[in-house]
C-alpha positions in Angstrom: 26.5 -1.3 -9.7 23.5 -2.2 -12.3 22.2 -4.4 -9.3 22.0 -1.9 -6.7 20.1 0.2 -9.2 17.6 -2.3 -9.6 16.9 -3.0 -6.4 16.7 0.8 -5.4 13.8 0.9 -8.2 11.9 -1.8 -6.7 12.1 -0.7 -3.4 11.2 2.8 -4.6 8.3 0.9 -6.6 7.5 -1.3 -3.8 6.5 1.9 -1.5 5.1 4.2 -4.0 3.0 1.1 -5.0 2.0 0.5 -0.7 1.8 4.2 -0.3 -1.0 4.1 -3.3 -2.8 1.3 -1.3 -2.7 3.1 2.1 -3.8 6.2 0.9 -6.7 4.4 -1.7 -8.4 2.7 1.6 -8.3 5.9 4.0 -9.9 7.8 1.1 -12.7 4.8 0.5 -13.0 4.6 4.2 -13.9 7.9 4.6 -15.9 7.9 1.7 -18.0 4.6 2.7 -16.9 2.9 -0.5 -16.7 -0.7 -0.4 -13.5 -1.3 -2.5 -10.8 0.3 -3.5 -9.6 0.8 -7.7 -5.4 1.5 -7.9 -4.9 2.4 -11.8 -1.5 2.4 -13.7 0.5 0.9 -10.8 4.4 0.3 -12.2 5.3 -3.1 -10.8 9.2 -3.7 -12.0 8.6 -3.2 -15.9 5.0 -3.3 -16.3 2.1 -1.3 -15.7 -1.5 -2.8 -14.2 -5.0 -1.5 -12.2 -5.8 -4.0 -9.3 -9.0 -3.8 -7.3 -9.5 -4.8 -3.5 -12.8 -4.8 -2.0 -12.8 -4.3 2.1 -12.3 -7.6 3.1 -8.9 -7.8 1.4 -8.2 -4.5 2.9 -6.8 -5.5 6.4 -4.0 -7.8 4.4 -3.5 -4.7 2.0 -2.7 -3.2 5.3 -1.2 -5.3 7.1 1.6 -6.1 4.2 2.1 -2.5 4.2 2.8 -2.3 7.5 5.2 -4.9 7.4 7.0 -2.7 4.6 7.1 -0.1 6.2 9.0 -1.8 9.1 11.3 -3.0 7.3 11.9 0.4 5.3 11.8 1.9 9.4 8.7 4.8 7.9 7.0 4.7 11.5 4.4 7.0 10.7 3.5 5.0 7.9 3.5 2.3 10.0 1.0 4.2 12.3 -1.2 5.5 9.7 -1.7 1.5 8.6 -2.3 0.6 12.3 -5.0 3.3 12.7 -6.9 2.2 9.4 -6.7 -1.6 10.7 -8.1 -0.2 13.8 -10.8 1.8 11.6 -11.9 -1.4 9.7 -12.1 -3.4 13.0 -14.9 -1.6 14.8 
């Protein structure tokens, strides 16, 4: 049972962690900013700050996406398609 518990932690990790991204580049989009700053992400047992500037955002989003297929969270899955659609024009 311990290693369904861990892998319900690092899914629920996983997402909170794509959710942060998603969110982080709609706000700098609107904003104009030019990257993006996550602080005190939890990845498995540790805790770090990343940084992505716009031209890593459409792989940002497009791995999110692809999350949240796989986790079937459609509007997610929207909300990245309409910020990949943003950053193309």
């Amino acid at each position: 049972m311990k290693k369904l518990d861990e892998v319900q932690a690092y899914l629920a990790n996983k997402r909170e962690i794509y959710e942060k991204i998603v969110n982080s580049i709609d706000s700098a989009i609107q904003s104009g900013a030019g990257k993006i700053y996550l602080k005190d992400l939890k990845f498995m047992e540790e805790t770090v700050d990343a940084f992505a500037n716009s031209e890593e955002w459409p792989d940002c989003l497009k791995k999110a996406k692809l999350f949240f297929e796989s986790t079937e969270e459609y509007e997610l899955c929207q909300v990245c398609k309409d910020l990949l659609a943003k950053i193309e024009k």
